[in-house]
C-alpha positions as CSV (number, residue, x, y, z in Angstrom):
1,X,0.0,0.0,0.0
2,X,1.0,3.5,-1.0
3,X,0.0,6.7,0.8
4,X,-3.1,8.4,-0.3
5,X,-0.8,11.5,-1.3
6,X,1.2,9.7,-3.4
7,X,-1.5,7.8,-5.2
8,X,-3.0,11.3,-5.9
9,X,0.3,12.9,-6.9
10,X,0.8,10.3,-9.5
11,X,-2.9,10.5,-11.4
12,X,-2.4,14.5,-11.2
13,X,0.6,14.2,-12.9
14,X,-0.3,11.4,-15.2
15,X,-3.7,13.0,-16.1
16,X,-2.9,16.7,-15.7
17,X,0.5,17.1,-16.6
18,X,0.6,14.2,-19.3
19,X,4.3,13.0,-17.9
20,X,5.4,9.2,-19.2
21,X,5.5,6.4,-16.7
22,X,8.4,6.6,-16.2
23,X,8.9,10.2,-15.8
24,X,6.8,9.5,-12.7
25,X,8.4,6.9,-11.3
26,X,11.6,8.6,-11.5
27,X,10.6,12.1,-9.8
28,X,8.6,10.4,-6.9
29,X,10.8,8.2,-5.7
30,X,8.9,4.6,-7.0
31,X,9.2,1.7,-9.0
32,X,7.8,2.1,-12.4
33,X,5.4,-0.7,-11.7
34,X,4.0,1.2,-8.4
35,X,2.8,3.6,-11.2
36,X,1.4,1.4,-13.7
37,X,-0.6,-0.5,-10.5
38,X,-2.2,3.5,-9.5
39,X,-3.0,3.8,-13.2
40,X,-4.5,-0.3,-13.4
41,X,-6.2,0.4,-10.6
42,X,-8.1,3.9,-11.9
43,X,-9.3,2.3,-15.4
44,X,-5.7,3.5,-17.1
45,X,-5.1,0.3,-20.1
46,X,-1.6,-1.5,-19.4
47,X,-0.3,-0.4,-22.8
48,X,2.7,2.3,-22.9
49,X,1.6,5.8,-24.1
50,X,2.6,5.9,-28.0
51,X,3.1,9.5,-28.9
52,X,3.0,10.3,-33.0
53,X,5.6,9.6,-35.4
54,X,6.7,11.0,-38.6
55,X,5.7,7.3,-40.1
56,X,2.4,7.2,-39.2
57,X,1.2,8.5,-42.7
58,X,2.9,5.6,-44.2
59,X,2.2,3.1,-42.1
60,X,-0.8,1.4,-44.1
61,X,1.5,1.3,-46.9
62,X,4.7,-0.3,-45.1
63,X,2.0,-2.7,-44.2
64,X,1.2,-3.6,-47.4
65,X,4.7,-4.2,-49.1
66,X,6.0,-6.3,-46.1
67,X,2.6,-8.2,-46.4
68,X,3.6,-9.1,-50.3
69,X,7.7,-9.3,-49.1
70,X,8.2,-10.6,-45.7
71,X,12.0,-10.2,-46.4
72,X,12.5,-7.0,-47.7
73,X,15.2,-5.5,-46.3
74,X,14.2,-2.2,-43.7
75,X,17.1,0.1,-46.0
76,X,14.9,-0.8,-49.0
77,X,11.7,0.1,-47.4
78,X,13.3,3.4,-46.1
79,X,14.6,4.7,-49.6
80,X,10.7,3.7,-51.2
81,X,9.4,5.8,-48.5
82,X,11.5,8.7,-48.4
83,X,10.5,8.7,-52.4
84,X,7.0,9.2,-51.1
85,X,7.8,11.7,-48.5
86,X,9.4,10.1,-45.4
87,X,11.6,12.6,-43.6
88,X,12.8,10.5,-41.0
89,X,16.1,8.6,-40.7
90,X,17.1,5.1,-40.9
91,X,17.4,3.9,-37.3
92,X,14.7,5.0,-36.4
93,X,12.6,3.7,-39.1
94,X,14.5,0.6,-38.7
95,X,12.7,0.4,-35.2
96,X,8.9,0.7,-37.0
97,X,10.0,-1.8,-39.6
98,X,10.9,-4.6,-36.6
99,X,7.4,-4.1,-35.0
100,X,5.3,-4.5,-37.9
101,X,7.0,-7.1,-40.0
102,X,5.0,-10.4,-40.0
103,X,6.4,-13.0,-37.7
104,X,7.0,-16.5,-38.9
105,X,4.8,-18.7,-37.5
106,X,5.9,-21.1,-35.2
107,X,6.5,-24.7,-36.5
108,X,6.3,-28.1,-34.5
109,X,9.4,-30.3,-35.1
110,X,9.2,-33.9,-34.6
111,X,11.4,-36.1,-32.4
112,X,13.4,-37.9,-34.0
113,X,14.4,-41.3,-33.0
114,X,17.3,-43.8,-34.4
115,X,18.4,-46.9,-33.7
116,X,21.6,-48.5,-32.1
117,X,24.4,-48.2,-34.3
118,X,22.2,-46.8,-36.6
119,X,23.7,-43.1,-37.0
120,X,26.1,-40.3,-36.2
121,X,26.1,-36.7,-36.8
122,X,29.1,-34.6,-37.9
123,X,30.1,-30.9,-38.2
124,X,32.6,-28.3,-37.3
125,X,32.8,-25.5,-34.6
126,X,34.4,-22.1,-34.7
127,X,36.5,-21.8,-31.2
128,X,38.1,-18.2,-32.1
129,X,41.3,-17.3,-33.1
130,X,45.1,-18.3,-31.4
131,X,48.8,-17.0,-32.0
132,X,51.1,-19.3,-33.2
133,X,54.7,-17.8,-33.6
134,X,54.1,-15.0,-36.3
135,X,50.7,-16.6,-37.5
136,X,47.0,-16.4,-36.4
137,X,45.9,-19.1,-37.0
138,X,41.8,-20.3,-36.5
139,X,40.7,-23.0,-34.1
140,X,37.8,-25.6,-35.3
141,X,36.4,-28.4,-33.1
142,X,35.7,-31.3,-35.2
143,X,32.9,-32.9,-33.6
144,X,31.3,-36.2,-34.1
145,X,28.5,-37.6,-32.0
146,X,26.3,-41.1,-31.9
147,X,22.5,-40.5,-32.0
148,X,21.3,-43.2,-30.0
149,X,24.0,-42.8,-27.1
150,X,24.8,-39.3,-27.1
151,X,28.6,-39.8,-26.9
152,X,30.9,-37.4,-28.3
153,X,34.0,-37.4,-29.9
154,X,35.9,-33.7,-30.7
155,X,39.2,-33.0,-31.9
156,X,40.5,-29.5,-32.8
157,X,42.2,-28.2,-35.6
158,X,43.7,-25.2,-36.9
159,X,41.8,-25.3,-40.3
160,X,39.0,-27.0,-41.8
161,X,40.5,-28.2,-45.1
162,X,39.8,-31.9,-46.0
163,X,42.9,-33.6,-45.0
164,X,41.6,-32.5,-41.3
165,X,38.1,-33.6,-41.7
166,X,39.4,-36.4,-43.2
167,X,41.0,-36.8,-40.1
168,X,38.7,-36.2,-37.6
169,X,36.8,-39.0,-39.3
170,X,39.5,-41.7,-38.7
171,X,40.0,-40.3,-35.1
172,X,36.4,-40.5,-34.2
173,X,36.2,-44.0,-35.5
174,X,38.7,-45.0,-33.6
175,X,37.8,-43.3,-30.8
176,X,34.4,-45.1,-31.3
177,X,35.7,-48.6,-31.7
178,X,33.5,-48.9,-34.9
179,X,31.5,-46.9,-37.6
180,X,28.1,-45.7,-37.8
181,X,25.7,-46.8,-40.9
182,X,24.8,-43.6,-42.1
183,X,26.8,-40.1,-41.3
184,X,24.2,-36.8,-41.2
185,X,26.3,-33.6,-42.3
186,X,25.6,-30.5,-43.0
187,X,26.2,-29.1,-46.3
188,X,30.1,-28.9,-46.2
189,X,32.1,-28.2,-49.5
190,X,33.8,-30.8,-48.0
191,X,31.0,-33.0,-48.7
192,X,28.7,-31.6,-50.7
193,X,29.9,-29.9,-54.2
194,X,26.6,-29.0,-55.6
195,X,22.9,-29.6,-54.4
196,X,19.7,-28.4,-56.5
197,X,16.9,-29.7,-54.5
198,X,17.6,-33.7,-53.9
199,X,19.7,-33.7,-56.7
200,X,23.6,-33.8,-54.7
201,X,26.8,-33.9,-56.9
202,X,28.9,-35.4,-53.5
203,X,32.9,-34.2,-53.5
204,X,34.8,-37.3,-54.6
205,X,37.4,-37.4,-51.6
206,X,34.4,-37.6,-48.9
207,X,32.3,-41.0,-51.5
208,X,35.5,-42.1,-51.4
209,X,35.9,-41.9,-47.5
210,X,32.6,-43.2,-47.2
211,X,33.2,-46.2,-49.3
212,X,36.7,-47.0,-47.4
213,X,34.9,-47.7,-44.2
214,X,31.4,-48.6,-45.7
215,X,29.0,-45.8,-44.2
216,X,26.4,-43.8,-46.0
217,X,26.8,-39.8,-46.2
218,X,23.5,-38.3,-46.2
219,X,23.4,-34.6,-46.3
220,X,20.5,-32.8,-44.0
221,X,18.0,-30.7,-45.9
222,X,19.4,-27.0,-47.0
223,X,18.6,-24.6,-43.8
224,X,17.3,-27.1,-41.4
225,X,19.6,-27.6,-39.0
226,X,17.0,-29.5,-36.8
227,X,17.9,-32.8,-38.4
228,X,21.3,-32.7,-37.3
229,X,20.2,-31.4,-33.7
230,X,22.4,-33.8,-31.6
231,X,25.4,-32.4,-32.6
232,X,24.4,-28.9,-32.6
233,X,23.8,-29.0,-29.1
234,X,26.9,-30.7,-28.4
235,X,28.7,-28.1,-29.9
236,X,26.8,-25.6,-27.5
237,X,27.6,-27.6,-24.4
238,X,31.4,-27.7,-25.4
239,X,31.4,-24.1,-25.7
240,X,29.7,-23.8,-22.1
241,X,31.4,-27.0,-20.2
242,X,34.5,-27.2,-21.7
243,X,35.9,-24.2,-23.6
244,X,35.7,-21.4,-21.4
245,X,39.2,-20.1,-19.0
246,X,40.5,-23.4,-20.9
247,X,44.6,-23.3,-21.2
248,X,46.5,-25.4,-23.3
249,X,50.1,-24.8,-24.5
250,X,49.4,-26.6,-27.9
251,X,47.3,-28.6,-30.5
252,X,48.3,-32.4,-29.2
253,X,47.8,-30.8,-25.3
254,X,44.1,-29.5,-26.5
255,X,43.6,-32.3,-27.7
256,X,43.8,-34.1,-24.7
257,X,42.3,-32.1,-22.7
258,X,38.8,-32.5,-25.1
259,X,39.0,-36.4,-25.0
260,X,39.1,-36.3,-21.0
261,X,36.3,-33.9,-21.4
262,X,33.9,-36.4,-23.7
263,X,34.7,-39.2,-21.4
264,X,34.8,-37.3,-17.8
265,X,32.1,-34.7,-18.4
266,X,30.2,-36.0,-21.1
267,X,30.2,-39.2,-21.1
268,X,28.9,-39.4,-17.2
269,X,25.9,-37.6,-18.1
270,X,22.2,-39.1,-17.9
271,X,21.8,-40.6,-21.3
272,X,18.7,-39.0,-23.2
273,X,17.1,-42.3,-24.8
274,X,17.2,-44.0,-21.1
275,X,18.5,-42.3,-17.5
276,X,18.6,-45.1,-16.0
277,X,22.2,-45.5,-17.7
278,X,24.8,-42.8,-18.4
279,X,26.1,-42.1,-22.2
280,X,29.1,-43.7,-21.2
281,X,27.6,-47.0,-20.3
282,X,24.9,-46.3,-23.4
283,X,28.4,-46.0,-25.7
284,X,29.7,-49.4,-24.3
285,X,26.1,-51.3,-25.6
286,X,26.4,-49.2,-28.9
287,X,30.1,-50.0,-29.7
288,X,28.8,-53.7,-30.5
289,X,26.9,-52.7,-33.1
290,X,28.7,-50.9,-35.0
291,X,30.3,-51.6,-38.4
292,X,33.6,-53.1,-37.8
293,X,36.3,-50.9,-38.5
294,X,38.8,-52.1,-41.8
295,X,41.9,-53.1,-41.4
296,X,43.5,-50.5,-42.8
297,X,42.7,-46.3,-41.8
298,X,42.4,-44.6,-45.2
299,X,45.3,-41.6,-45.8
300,X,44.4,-38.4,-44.6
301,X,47.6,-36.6,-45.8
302,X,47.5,-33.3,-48.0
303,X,49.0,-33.9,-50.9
304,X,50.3,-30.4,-53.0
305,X,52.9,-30.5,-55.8
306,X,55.8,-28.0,-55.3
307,X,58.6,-26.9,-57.1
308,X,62.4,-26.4,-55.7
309,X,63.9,-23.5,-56.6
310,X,68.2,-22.9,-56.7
311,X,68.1,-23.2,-53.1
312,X,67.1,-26.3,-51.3
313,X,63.5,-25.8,-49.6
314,X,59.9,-26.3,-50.5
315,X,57.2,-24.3,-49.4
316,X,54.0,-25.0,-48.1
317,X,51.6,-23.4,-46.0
318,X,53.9,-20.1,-46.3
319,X,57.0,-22.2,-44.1
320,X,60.0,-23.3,-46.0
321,X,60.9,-26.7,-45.3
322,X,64.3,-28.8,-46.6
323,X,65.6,-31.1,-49.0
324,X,68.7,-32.9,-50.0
325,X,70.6,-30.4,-52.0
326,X,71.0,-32.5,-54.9
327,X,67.1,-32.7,-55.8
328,X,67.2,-28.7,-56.5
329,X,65.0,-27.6,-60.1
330,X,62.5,-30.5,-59.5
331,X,58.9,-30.4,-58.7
332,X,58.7,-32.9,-55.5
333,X,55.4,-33.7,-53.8
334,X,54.2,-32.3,-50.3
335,X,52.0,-35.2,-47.9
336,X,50.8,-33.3,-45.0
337,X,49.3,-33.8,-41.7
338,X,48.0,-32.0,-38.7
339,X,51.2,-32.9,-37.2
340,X,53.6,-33.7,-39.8
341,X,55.4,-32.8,-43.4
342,X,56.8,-35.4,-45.5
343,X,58.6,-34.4,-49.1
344,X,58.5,-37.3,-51.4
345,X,59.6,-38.2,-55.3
346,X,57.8,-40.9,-56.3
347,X,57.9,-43.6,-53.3
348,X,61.6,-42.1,-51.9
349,X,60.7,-39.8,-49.0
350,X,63.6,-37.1,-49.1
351,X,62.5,-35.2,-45.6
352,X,60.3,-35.4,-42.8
353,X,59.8,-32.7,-40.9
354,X,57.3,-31.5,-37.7
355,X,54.3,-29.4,-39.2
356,X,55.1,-25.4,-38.3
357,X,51.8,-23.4,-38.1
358,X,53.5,-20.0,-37.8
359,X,54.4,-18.3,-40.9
360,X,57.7,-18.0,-42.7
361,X,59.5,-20.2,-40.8
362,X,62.7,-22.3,-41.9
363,X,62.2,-25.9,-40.6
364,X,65.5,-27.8,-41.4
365,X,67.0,-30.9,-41.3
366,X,70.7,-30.6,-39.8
367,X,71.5,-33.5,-42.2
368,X,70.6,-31.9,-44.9
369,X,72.4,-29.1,-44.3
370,X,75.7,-30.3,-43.4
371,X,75.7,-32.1,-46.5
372,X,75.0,-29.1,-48.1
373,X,78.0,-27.4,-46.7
374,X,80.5,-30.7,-47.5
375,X,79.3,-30.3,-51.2
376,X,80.0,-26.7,-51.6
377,X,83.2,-27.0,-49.4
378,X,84.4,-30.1,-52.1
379,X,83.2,-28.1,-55.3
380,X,85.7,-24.8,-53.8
381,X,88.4,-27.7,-53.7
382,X,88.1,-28.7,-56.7
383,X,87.5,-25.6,-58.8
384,X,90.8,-24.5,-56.8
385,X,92.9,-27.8,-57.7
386,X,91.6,-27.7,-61.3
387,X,92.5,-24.1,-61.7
388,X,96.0,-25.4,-59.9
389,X,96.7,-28.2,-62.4
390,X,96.0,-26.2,-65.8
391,X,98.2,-23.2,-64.3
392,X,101.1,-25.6,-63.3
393,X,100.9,-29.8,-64.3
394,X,103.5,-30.3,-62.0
395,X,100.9,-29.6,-58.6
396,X,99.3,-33.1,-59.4
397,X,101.6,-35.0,-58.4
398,X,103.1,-32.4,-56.0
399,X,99.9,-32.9,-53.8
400,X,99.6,-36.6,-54.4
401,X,103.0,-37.0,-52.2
402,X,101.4,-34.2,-49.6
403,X,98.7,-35.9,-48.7
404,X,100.6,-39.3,-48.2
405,X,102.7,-37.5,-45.7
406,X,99.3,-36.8,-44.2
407,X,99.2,-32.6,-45.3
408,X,96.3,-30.5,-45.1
409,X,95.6,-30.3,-49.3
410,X,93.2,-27.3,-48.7
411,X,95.7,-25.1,-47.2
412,X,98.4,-26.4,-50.0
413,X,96.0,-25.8,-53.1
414,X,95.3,-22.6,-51.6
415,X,99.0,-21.7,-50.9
416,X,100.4,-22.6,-54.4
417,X,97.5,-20.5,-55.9
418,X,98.3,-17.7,-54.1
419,X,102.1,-18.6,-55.5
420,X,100.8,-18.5,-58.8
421,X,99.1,-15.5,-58.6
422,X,102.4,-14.0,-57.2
423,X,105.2,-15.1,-59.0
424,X,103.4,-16.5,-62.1
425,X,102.8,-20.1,-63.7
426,X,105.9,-20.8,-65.1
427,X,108.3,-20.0,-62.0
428,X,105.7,-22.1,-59.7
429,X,106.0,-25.0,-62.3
430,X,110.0,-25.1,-62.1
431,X,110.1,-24.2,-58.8
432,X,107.5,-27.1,-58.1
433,X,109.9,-29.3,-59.7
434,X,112.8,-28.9,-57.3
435,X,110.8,-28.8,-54.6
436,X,110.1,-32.4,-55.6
437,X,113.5,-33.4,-56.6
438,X,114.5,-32.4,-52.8
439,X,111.7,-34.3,-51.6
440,X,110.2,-31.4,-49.4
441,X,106.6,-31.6,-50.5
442,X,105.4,-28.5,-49.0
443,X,104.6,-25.1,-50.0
444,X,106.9,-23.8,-47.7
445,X,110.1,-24.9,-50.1
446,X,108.3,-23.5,-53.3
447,X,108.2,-20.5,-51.7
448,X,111.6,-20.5,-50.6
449,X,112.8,-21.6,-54.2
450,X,110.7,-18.9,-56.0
451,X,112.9,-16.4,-53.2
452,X,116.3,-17.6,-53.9
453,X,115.7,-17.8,-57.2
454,X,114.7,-14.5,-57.5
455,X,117.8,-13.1,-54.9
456,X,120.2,-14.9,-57.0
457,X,118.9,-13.3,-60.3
458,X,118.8,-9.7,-58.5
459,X,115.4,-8.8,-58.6
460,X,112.9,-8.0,-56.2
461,X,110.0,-10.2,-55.5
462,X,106.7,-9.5,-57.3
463,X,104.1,-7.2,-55.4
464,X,100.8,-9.1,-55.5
465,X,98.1,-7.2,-57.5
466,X,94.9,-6.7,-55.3
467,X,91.9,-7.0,-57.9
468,X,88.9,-4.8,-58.0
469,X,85.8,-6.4,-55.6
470,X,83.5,-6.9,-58.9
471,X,86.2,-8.9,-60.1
472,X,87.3,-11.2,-56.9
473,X,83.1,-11.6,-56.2
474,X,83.1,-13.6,-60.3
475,X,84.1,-16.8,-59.7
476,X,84.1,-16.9,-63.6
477,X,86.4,-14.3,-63.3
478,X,88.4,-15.1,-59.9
479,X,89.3,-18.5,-61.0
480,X,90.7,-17.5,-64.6
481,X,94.0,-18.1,-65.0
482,X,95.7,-16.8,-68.5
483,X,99.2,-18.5,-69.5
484,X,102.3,-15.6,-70.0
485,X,102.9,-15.2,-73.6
486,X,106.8,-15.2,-74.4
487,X,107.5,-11.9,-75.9
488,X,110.5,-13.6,-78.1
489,X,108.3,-14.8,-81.0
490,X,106.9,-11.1,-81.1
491,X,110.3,-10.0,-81.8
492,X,111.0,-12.4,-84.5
493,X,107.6,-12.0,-86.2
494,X,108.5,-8.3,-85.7
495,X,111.7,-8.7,-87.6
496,X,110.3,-11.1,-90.5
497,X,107.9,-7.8,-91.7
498,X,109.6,-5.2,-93.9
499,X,109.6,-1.8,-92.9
500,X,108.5,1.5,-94.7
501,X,110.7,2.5,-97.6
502,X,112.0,-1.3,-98.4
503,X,114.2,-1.6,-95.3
504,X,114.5,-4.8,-93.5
């Protein structure tokens, strides 16, 4: 009960002064529904005061159209309207539009009821977004669940691409410890290419699938996602029961975590088709009739074609991963996984690597690339001792007798090269040859040969020449070596021409 004052403050200033509920309420100190209880109780109807708005003039013809098009979008409506006069703006005829449109009616589903074994339901579930190194990559729940028993089966991935639902299937199988007869899905590309009415062109991959482990694939009706309402709700209890203040370090640890769930959680609740059991003990009766599983799981790997450029790594999924140097300029094959990356040619497998789900990452094999550094380090050798042997013959069999006394031959290539380069070819050659007459096979004695020889004659040693950086950076260019022409058969060709005015 409310004082008498108040009651007759109220009705004076709902009557009098024409204030809103609420206005009311909030200037006297009371609960809105005080007010509307003064006003029930004094003949006032329940319904709010409306006041006039600039649609009323149209409203007989907004009627009208959204009688003949339910759907028609509110911005359409507005632009027709201001055509006929409508000064108002968009929100707020957005508001008018809501509360007259028809409302659908409501329609009665039927339960639906299967039998043991009989079916499963399948589809995916968006779980957000999560940082993986320099990617961001999305999370999915593949989920899987048996009609009859309720149990569940989920595993995440970080995309939805077809080797993962491919392998969500094999999982849940497994998990299962059979197959269902007939799989409901929604309609997936993954499943479903084209559909006009009943008429389904299926994706090859998923008949394939279904023919490997001998269940049907039957698509639900387009927009009626009440034939597939197990899982649905599934999906809604994992995002309530399990996904929420949920930490995992990684996919595999995730992954865990969910199959605790489905048997911990989900598995010990009531079972719908009889609580007298739980969905756990309803999964043990319905494991033994389901189709037994084959004996072998069907591949699940991505398979992508990639080319290897001059440097030896493929790329897929925007990581680089390695190869044996020697199979660089070839188009190799990529077989992928959630969790790993296999390169093949043909039925060799060159590399297997650990999947990387960050982005431009280098994932490499240490064998391959310390055979990758033994190559290069053996092709510098050589180029160097074939550059050595057309410069001065005599080095062959110079380094033959070093490296039976056990002498580091990459040091002595390199030293007599930078002999050549010093003194010239010719010198190294004879030098190189009484070196060997002596019997002191190291570079040491050339060089002490090339300097006596030199003191003897009376002439200073050579200074070496220090080539441009454009030149010593060309190996085509570094590693030329040009023979010393002997300026004696210029001076006899010279004195074989006749000179001007018939002198010889």
């Amino acid at each position: 009960m409310i004082p008498s004052e108040l009651e007759e403050r109220i009705l004076r200033l709902y009557f009098v002064e024409k204030w809103k509920l609420s206005t009311i309420a909030h200037q006297v100190g009371v609960h809105h529904t005080t007010v509307r209880r003064v006003l029930k109780d004094q003949g006032v109807p329940a319904a709010p005061q409306r006041r006039p708005t600039m649609a009323d003039p149209f409203m007989d013809f907004i009627h009208e159209t959204l009688e003949k098009y339910p759907q028609l979008p509110a911005s359409r409506l507005h632009t027709m309207v201001a055509e006929r006069g409508y000064r108002g703006g968009p929100d707020h005829f957005r508001r008018v539009v809501a509360r007259m449109r028809p409302r659908k009616p409501a329609e009665a589903f039927q339960r639906l009821r299967t039998l043991i074994g009989e079916e499963a339901q399948v589809d995916w579930g968006h779980f957000g977004q999560h940082k993986i190194g320099r990617a961001t990559r999305p999370v999915s729940a593949f989920v899987m669940v048996l009609s009859w028993s309720r149990m569940p089966f989920v595993c995440f991935f970080y995309d939805q691409r077809m080797a993962s639902f491919l392998a969500g299937h094999v999982a849940a199988f497994h998990f299962f410890g059979g197959v269902p007869r007939r799989l409901l899905f929604d309609n997936l590309k993954s499943v479903v290419l084209e559909r006009r009415g009943d008429a389904i062109r299926f994706h090859p991959t998923a008949l394939e699938l279904a023919a490997h482990y001998r269940y049907e694939p039957r698509p639900v009706a387009v927009r009626r996602g009440n034939e597939k309402g197990r899982v649905e709700r599934t999906i809604r209890y994992l995002r309530t029961s399990f996904w929420p203040a949920r930490a995992w370090s990684d996919l595999a640890d995730l992954n865990e975590q969910v199959l605790a769930w489905c048997r911990d959680i989900a598995g010990q609740r009531a079972c719908p088709e009889d609580d007298s059991m739980t969905v756990q003990q309803a999964w043990e009766q319905e494991r033994t009739h389901l189709l037994p599983l084959p004996d072998d799981d069907y591949p699940t790997h991505e398979a992508v074609a990639v080319r290897v450029g001059k440097t030896p790594y493929v790329r897929f999924d925007t990581n680089d991963y390695s190869v044996p140097y020697d199979r660089v300029r070839r188009t190799l094959t990529v077989l992928a996984s959630p969790t790993r990356v296999r390169v093949v040619e043909g039925a060799e497998v060159l590399a297997d690597h650990p999947r990387s789900f960050s982005r431009r990452e280098q994932v490499e094999d240490p064998a391959h690339l310390a055979a990758l550094t033994e190559h290069k380090r053996e092709a510098r050798q050589g180029r160097g001792m074939d550059r050595l042997h057309h410069a001065a013959p005599s080095s062959a069999e110079f380094l033959r007798g070093a490296a039976e006394r056990g002498h580091n031959l990459g040091s002595a290539v390199a030293g007599l090269l930078r002999l050549v380069d010093t003194w010239g070819a010719e010198d190294v050659e004879s030098a190189l040859c009484e070196a060997m007459a002596a019997d002191a096979l190291h570079v040491a004695a050339v060089r002490q040969v090339l300097e006596r020889r030199a003191q003897e004659a009376g002439t200073p040693p050579p200074v070496p020449v220090s080539l441009p950086a454009r030149l010593t950076e060309d190996p085509n260019l570094r590693d030329l070596h040009v023979r010393p022409q002997d300026l004696g058969s210029y001076d006899l060709e010279d004195a074989a021409v006749p000179r001007k005015g018939g002198r010889s």
